[in-house]
C-alpha positions in Angstrom: 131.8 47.0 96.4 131.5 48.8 99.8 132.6 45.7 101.8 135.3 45.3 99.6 136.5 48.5 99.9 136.0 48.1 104.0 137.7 45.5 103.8 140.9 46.5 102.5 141.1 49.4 104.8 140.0 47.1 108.3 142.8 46.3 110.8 142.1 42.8 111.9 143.8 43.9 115.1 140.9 45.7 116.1 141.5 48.9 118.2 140.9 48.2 121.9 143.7 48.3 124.7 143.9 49.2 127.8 145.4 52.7 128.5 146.3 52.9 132.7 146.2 56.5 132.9 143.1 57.1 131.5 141.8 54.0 133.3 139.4 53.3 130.5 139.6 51.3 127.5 139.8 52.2 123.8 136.7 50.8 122.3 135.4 50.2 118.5 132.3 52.5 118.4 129.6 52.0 115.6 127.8 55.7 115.8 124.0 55.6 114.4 122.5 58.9 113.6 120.0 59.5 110.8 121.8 62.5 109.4 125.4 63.4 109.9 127.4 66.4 108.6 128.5 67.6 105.7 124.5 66.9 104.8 122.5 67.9 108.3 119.9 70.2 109.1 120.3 71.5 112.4 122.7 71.6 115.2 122.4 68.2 116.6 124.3 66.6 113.7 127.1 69.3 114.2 127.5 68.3 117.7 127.1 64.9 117.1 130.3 64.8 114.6 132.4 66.9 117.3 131.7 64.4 119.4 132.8 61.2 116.9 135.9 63.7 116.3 136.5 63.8 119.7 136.3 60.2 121.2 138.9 59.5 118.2 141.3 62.0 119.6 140.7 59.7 122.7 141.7 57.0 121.1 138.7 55.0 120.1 138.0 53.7 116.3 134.6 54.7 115.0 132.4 54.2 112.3 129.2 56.7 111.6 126.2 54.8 110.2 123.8 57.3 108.8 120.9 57.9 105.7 121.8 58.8 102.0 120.4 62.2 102.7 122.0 64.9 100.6 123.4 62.6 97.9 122.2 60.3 95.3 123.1 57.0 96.2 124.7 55.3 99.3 128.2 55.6 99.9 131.1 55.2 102.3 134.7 56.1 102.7 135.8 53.7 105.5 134.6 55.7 108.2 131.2 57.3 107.4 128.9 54.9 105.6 126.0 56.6 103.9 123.9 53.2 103.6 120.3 53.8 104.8 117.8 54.8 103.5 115.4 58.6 105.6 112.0 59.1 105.8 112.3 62.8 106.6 108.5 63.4 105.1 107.0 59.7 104.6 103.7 58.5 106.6 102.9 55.0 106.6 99.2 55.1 106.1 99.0 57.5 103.6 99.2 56.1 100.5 100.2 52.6 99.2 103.3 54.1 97.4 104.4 55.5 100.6 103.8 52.2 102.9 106.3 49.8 100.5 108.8 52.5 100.2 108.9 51.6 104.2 109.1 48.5 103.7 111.5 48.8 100.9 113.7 51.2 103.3 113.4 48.8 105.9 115.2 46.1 105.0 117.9 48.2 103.4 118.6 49.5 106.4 118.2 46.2 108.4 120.9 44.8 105.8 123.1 47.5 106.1 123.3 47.3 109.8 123.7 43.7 109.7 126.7 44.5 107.0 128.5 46.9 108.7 128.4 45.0 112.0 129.7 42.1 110.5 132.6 43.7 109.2 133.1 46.5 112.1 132.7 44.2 114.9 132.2 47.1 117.4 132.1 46.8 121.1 129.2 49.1 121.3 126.5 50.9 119.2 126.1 54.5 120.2 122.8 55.9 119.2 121.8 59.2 118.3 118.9 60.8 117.1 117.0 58.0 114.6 113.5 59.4 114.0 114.3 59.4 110.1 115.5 55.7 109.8 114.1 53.8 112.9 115.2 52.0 115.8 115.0 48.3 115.0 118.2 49.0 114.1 119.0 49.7 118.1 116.4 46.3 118.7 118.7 44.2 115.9 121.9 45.2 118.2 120.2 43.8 121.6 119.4 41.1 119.8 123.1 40.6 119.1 124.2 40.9 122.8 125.6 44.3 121.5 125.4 47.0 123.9 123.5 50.1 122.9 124.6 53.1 124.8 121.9 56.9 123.6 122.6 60.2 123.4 119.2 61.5 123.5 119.8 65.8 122.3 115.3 65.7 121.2 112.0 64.5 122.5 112.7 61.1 120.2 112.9 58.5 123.1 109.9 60.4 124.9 107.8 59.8 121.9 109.5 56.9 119.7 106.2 55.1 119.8 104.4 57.4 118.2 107.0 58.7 115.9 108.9 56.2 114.6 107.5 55.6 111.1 107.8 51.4 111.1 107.5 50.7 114.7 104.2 52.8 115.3 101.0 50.6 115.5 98.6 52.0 113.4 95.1 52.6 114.8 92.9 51.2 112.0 92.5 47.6 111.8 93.0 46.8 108.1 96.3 49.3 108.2 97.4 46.9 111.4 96.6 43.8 109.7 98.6 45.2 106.5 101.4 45.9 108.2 101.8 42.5 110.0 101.8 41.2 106.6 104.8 43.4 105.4 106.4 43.0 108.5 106.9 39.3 107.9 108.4 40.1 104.5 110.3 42.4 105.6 111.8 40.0 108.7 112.0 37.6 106.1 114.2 40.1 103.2 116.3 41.9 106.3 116.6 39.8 109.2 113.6 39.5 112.0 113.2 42.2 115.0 112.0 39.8 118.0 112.7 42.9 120.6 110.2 45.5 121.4 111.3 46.9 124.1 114.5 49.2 124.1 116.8 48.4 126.8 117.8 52.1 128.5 120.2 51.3 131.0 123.2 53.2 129.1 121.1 56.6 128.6 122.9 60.2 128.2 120.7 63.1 127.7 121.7 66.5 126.9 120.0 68.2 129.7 117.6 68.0 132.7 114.4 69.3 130.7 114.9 66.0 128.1 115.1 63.8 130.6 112.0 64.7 132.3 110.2 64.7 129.5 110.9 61.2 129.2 110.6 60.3 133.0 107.0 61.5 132.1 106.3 59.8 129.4 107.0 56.3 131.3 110.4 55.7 129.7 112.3 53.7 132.7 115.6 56.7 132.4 116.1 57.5 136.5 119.4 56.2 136.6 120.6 58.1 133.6 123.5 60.9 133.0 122.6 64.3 132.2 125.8 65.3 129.8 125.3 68.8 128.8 126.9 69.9 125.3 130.0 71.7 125.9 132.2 73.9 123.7 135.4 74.1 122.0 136.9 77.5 124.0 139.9 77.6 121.3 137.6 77.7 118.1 134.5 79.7 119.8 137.2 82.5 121.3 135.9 86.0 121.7 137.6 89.1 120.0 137.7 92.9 121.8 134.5 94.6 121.3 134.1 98.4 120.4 132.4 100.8 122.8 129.7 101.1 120.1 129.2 97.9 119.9 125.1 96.5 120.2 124.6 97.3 116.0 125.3 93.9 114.1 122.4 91.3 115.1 122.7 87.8 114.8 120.4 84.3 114.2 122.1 81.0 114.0 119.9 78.2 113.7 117.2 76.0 111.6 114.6 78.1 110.0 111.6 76.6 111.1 108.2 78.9 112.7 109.0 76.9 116.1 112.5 78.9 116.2 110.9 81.9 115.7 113.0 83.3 113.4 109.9 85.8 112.3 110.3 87.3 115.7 113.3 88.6 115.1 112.7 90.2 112.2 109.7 91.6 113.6 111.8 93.0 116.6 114.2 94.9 114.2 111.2 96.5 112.4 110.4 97.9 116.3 114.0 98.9 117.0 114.9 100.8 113.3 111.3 101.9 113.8 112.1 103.7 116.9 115.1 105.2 116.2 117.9 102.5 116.1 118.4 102.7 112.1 121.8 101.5 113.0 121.2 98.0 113.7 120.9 95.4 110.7 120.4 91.7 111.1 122.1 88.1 109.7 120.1 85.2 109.4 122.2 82.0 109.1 121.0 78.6 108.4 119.2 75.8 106.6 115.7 74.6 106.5 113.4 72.0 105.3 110.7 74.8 105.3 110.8 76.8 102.0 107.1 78.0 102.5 108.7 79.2 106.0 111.6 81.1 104.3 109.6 82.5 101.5 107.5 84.1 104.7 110.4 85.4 106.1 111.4 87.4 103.4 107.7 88.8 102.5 107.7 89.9 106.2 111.2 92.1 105.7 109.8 93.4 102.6 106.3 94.3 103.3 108.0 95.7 106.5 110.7 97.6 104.5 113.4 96.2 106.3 114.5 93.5 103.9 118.2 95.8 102.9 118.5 95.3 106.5 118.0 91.8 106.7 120.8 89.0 104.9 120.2 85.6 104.5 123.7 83.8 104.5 122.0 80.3 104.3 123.3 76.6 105.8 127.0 77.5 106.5 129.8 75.3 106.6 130.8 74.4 110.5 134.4 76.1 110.3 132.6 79.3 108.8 130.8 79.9 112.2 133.5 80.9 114.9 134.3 84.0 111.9 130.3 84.6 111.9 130.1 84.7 115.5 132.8 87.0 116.0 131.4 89.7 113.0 128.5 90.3 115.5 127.5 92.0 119.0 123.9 90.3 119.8 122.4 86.8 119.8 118.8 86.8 118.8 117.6 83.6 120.2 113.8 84.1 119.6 112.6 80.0 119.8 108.9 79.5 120.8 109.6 75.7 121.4 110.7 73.7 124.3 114.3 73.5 123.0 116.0 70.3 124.0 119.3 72.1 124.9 120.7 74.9 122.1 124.4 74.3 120.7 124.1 78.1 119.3 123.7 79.2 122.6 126.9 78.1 124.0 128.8 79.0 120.7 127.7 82.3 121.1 128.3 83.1 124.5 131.9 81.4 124.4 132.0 83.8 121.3 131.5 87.1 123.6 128.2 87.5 121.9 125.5 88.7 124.0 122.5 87.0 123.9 118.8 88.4 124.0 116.6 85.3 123.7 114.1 82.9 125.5 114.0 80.5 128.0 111.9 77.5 126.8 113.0 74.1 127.4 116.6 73.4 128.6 117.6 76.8 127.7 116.7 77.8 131.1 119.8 75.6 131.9 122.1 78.1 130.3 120.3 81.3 130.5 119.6 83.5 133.7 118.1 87.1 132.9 120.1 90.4 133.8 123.3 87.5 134.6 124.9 85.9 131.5 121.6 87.2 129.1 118.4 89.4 128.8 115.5 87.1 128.2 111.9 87.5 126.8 108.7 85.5 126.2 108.2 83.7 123.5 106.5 85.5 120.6 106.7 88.9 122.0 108.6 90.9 119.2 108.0 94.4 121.4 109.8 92.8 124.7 112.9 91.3 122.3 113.1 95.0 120.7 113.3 96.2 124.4 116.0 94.5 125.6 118.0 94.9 122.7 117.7 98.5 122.7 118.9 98.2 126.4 122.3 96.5 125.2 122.8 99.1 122.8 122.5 102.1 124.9 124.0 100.6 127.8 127.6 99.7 126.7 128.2 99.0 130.4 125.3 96.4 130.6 126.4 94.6 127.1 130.2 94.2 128.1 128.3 92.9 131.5 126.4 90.5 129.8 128.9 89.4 127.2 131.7 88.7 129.8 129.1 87.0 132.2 128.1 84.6 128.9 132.0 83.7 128.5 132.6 83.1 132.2 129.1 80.9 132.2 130.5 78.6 129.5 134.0 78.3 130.6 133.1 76.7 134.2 130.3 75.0 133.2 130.2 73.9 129.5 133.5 72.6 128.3 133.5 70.4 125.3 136.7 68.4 127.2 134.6 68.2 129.9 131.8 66.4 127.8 133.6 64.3 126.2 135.3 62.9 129.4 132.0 61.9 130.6 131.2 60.1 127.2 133.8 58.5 127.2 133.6 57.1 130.5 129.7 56.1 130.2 130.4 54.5 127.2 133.2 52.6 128.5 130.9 51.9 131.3 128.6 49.9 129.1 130.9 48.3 127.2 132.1 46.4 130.0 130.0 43.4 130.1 130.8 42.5 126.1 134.8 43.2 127.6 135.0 40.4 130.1 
């Protein structure tokens, strides 16, 4: 049924000419993410469809390969095909129930791939994150001469060893041996993975703090771009702020205890504690952490701020630009070494100012008493402090909030970003063009 109804939709023509003023070729583009909006979890799958939306402004045909999550069964609707099969939670060696459900995933995916290539023809596959559905999918496509192009926005390529849930060795003897044994069925059932080694020549990561992670952990990467996300200034446009602004306080994000979403609650405990009974806070977001949520909520009620506290949950993308706008301060509390924050950038382009940490690539973006007012991670009393310094400094949060719009404006541009995808991407398609 789903290559039938490919089928009938495909243009046999395919989609690549050249275009001279661009100097760059429109390409057919298979995308491979394990999750992809409207069913995500975090930020990386809403930048990864503005991206997909934006190379097909460009001109390129694309097709998004991703997992079932959020629905029952696979599906497609000629350009995003729901096929494979996640392993959000699974671990190989725990239980036998767990180890063929693997297997079984395995070659569904492997199929699926094979399917979608085989009908697509693309000139390239462009890979983003896979934790949840594995990369001999990426192996398969080298096999096939196809070139395989990353956009690495997590620690995943660092650490794909290790973490990806089929290719991982295990350490016991009788797990190996078991898992040789299902490999050959499922090479067999879903087509055989010769490869092992990933071929990273056509490498883009999201910023300078990825990329040496993976420089450290071996990864051959040197030669790779460092694209940084960039925003869309038309849909994240600041609105005039009132003179007494500083009282509506904002989280976007996952809710997970490594974003440190507690912090901020714990911070506006401090600041209506001392005074500031003004200020309330939104929480906005999804999670695949109940138990983390449920804490959450004990801590604003045992703290007796929880009136003061609303939990919009995962919001639609085209609800953000309104929610950024209904509020003064960015509370950006992670205690991880973010990869490179999407919120961020929304926020200040928004005219938000933001009071938040500097682990990870967010030291890329942020620079304290410039464009932000920073803290270390964890420290509830020193994010309360610098909040209350934005609201009884009106002078210092225009400062800050003009300083965040200039910072993404000449240096993170969504046109910008895309312009450099698409010419890395045309850049390894060319040896499959000649």
């Amino acid at each position: 049924m789903w290559i039938a109804a490919y089928e009938a939709g495909h243009d046999p023509r395919g989609a690549r000419r050249a275009d001279t003023n661009r100097r760059v070729t429109q390409l057919k583009i298979l995308v491979l993410s394990s999750l992809y909006p409207p069913y995500y979890v975090g930020g990386y799958e809403l930048g990864c469809r503005d991206v997909v939306e934006g190379l097909k402004r460009r001109g390129h045909t694309i097709k998004v390969l991703t997992s079932t999550y959020g629905i029952a069964r696979p599906e497609d609707d000629g350009e995003d095909y729901r096929w494979l099969q996640s392993d959000l939670s699974w671990n190989f060696g725990a239980t036998t129930s767990d180890r063929l459900r693997l297997v079984a995933k395995e070659i569904q995916n492997r199929r699926a791939f094979q399917r979608i290539v085989a009908l697509f023809q693309p000139d390239l596959l462009y890979v983003w994150p896979v934790r949840y559905i594995s990369l001999s999918l990426a192996l398969l496509a080298q096999q096939r001469g196809l070139p395989v192009c990353y956009y690495i926005s997590d620690d995943w390529l660092a650490r794909w060893e290790a973490i990806d849930r089929w290719l991982q060795e295990p350490r016991q003897p009788v797990r190996r041996a078991i898992k040789r044994l299902l490999g050959l069925a499922v090479d067999a059932l879903g087509g055989a993975v010769r490869e092992r080694t990933l071929d990273l020549r056509h490498v883009q990561f999201t910023s300078k703090h990825i990329k040496r992670a993976a420089l450290a952990a071996g990864k051959p990467v040197g030669d790779a771009s460092v694209i940084h996300w960039g925003v869309d200034l038309a849909r994240f446009a600041a609105r005039p702020r009132a003179r007494d602004g500083g009282r509506r306080l904002l989280y976007v994000g996952q809710l997970a205890r490594l974003k440190g979403v507690h912090t901020a609650i714990e911070a506006l405990v401090r600041l209506r504690a001392g005074g500031a009974t003004q200020l309330e806070l939104t929480i906005a977001g999804g999670t695949i952490f109940p138990d983390y949520v449920a804490e959450l909520h004990a801590l604003a009620r045992s703290a007796g701020v929880e009136r003061y506290v609303r939990f919009t949950g995962l919001l639609p993308r085209e609800e953000l630009p309104a929610l950024y706008r209904e509020h003064d301060i960015l509370l950006f509390p992670s205690q991880w070494e973010e990869p490179f924050s999407i919120t961020l950038l929304e926020a200040l382009a928004s005219g938000l100012a933001v009071v938040g940490t500097t682990t990870g690539g967010s030291a890329e973006i942020l620079c304290d008493g410039d464009n932000a007012l920073t803290f270390a991670p964890g420290d509830a009393e020193a994010c309360a402090s610098q909040v209350r310094r934005l609201v009884d400094d009106q002078d210092l949060l225009a400062r800050i909030s003009r300083r965040g719009q200039q910072t993404v404006a000449e240096r993170f541009r969504f046109e910008t970003m895309i312009e450099r995808i698409d010419q890395a991407l045309n850049s390894a398609a060319e040896p499959a063009q000649r």
